[in-house]
C-alpha positions in Angstrom: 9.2 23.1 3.9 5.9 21.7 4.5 2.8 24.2 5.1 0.5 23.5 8.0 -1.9 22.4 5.4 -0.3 19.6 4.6 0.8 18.9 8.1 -3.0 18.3 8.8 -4.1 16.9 5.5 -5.8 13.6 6.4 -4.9 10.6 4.1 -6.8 7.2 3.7 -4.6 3.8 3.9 -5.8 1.4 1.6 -4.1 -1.9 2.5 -4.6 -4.6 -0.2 -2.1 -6.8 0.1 -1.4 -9.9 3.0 2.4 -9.0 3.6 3.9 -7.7 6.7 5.9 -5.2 4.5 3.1 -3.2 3.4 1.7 -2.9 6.7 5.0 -2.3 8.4 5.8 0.7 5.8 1.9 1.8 5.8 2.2 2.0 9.9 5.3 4.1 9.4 3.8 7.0 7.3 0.4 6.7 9.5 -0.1 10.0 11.3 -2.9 10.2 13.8 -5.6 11.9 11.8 -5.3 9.1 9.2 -7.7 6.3 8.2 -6.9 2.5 7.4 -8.7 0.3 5.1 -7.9 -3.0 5.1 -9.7 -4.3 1.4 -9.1 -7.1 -1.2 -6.9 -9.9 0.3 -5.4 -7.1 2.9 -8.1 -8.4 5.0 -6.7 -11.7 6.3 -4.6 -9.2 8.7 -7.9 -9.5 11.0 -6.3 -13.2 11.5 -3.5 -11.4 13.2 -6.1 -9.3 14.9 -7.0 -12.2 17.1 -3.7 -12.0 18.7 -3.7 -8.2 18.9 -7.3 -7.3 19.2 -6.7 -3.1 20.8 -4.9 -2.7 17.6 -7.5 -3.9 15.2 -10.5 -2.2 16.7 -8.9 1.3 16.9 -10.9 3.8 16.0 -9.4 4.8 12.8 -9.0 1.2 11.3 -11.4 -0.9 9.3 -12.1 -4.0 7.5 -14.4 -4.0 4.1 -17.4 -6.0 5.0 -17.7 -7.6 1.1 -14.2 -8.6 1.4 -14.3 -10.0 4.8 -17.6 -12.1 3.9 -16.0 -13.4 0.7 -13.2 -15.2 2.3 -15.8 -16.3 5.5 -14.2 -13.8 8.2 -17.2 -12.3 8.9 -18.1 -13.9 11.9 -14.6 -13.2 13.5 -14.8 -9.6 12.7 -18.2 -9.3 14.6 -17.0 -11.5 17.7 -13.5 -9.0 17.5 -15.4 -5.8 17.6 -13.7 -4.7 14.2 -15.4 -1.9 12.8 -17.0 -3.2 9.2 -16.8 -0.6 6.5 -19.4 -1.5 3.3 -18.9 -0.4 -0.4 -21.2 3.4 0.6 -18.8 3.9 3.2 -15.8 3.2 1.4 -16.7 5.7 -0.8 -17.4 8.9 2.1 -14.0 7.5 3.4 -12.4 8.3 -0.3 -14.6 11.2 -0.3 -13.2 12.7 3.4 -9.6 12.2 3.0 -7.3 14.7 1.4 -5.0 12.1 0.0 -5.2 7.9 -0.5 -2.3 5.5 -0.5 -2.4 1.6 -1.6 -0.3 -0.5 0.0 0.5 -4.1 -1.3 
């Protein structure tokens, strides 16, 4: 049986990878109160964002602004609205979440 605790534990999503299966099975164990990160080469999803856009500036989703620079999608994130998460941030995000899972 799971406690109430854990019902409500908050996790950060760390999606790293370009694949549809690792955002298909990260959207499945999402829960409301949860955070995702799209870092490393996960960050080409905002490509996909310009066909979705609601879903890519939702409040509890972000795109790491090194990573996003490094591959030249800054500029689209800005015109998208995405919300841009530097390396300090990245870290309070770690720091606020009971639990982190990577998903390539």
């Amino acid at each position: 049986m799971i406690s109430s605790v854990e019902k409500t534990a908050r996790c950060l999503h760390l999606v790293l990878g370009t694949g549809v299966e690792a955002l298909d099975a990260c959207a499945t164990c999402c829960e409301p109160q949860d955070f995702i990160l799209f870092l490393d080469v996960g960050v080409m999803h905002l490509l996909e964002a310009r066909m979705n856009p609601a879903a890519a500036v939702a409040k509890s989703t972000g795109f790491a602004t090194a990573d996003l620079e490094a591959r030249g999608l800054i500029g689209l994130a800005r015109e998208l609205g995405i919300r841009l998460v530097s390396d300090a941030e990245f870290a309070l995000l770690v720091k606020d979440h009971d639990h982190c899972l990577s998903w390539k």
